[in-house]
Phi, psi and omega in degrees: 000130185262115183265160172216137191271159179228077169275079189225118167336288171274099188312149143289185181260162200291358156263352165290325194291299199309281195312315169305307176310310168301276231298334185286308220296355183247359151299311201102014194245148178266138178253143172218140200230131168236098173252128155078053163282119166246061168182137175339310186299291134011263208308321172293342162281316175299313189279353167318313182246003168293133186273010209152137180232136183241123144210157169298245162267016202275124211293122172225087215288145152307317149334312198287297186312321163254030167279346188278144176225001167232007159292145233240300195212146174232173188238100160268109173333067161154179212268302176281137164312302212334327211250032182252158179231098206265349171287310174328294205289323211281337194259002161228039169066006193281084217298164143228134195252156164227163181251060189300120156110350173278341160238037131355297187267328198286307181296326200279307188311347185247021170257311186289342169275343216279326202306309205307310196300331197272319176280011189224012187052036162071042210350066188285339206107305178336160144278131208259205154224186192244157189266014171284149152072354161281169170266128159222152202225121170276081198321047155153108188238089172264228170285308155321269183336312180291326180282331172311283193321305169292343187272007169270350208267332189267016179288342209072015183285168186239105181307130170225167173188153156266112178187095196303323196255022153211138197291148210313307192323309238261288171339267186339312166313297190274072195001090162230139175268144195239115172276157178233048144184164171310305250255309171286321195293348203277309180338303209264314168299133176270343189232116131289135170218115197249143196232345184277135202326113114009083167224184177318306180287239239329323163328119149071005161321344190253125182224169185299342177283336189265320172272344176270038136266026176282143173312144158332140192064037219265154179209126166257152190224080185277091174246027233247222158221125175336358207262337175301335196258156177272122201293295177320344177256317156312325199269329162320288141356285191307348188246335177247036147221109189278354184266018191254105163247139202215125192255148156220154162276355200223098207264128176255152189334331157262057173279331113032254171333272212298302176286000170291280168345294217234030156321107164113345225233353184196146143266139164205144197291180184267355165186171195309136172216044172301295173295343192285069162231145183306340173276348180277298195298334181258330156341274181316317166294318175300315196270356195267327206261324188263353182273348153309300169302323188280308163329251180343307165281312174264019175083003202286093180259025210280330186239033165322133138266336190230000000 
């Protein structure tokens, strides 16, 4: 019988936990759960005899990849990787998979409450603003991006996008105006929402040359990963421009500096809550459960990564 383990620091909820279990239990497959583990060793113990492995953000580290000895496929539940070590998985043969598109709409609704919050002055009584008739320019128009888009379109915002690897027409479909560089849409935009992955070109891309040509009151909405933005260049922006803000979904390494500082100038969440909706987590499981199973029995290799 081929088991899978559910190793995740930050539990799914318990219907998601529910929903995975039909989808193993009518394979004919055994679940095993590791929750709220705090330490590597945990983890290495649990994954040792497992055929699949399901996790979140949870590190699955080269350490981790070689306590293992009949692992087949690991899944991570949600879009971005990074926290897979995919040269590792690939020298022992391992696929490794992500779950594009299932908590999508759960990340672009929580870049718009971070906006609401922040325009509304953290809802102190003061008086904000409102997000009709600004430019928001959307850094990366994937899944993410497209769900942004429509809840800007019902905001009345006036919609942009950037995205080198889908084509103008495609932009265009979902009525979005297309810039054909980083560079214009930052340029142009009071709002940003980035979206794009944590890889080599990407890492710290977002720099200081790119966030000070930003418009007056200008705000990046980072629900992305922290490694994108260049810190030392945020924090610089933040001290010469007081009309300047900056939401993460993600508290970046100087959040520390920023909230000493930059009162009223930023949000962050208390951990990543792009996904932490009851509806993301059993999407992403049910599709983390069935692309394991689709894997195994049939060879099904449609959402590799590595």
């Amino acid at each position: 019988m081929n088991k899978v383990l559910i190793a995740t620091e930050k539990p799914f909820a318990p219907a998601a936990v529910e929903q995975i279990k039909l989808v193993l239990d009518e394979a004919g497959y055994q679940l095993e759960i590791l929750e709220k583990y705090t330490g590597a060793d945990e983890f290495k113990n649990a994954i040792k005899n497992v055929d699949a492995l399901i996790v979140r953000s949870d590190k699955v580290t080269s350490d981790i990849i070689d306590a293992t000895e009949n692992l087949k496929v690991v899944v991570r539940a949600g879009a971005g990787y990074d926290n897979l070590d995919l040269e590792a998985c690939s020298k022992k043969s391992i696929v490794a998979m992500n779950t594009p598109g299932q908590n999508s709409n759960a990340v672009a609704e929580l870049a718009f409450g971070m906006m609401i919050y922040h325009a509304r002055n953290a809802f102190d009584g003061t008086s904000g603003k409102e997000l009709r008739d600004k430019k928001i320019g959307i850094h990366a128009f994937g899944n993410v991006g497209r769900f942004v888009a429509e809840i800007a379109k019902g905001f009345g915002m006036d919609v942009y996008a950037y995205d080198p690897f889908v084509e103008k027409q495609e932009i265009e479909k979902h009525g979005v105006k297309v810039f054909e560089s980083a560079e214009e849409l930052y340029k142009n935009c009071q709002y940003i929402s980035l979206n794009i992955p944590a890889n080599d070109k990407t890492k710290k891309s977002i720099d200081y040359k790119i966030m000070s040509s930003m418009p007056k009151n200008a705000t990046i909405v980072n629900t992305a990963r922290k490694e994108v933005v260049c810190e030392e260049s945020l924090l610089k922006v933040l001290e010469e421009r007081p009309d300047f803000s900056y939401l993460s979904d993600i508290a970046p390494d100087c959040r520390e500096t920023i909230e000493n500082k930059y009162e009223g100038r930023y949000v962050f969440t208390a951990k990543k809550m792009g996904a932490q909706t009851s509806e993301a987590n059993i999407k992403a499981g049910i599709a983390a459960a069935k692309q394991i199973v689709n894997y195994i029995e049939k060879g099904d290799t449609t959402f590799k990564v590595n």
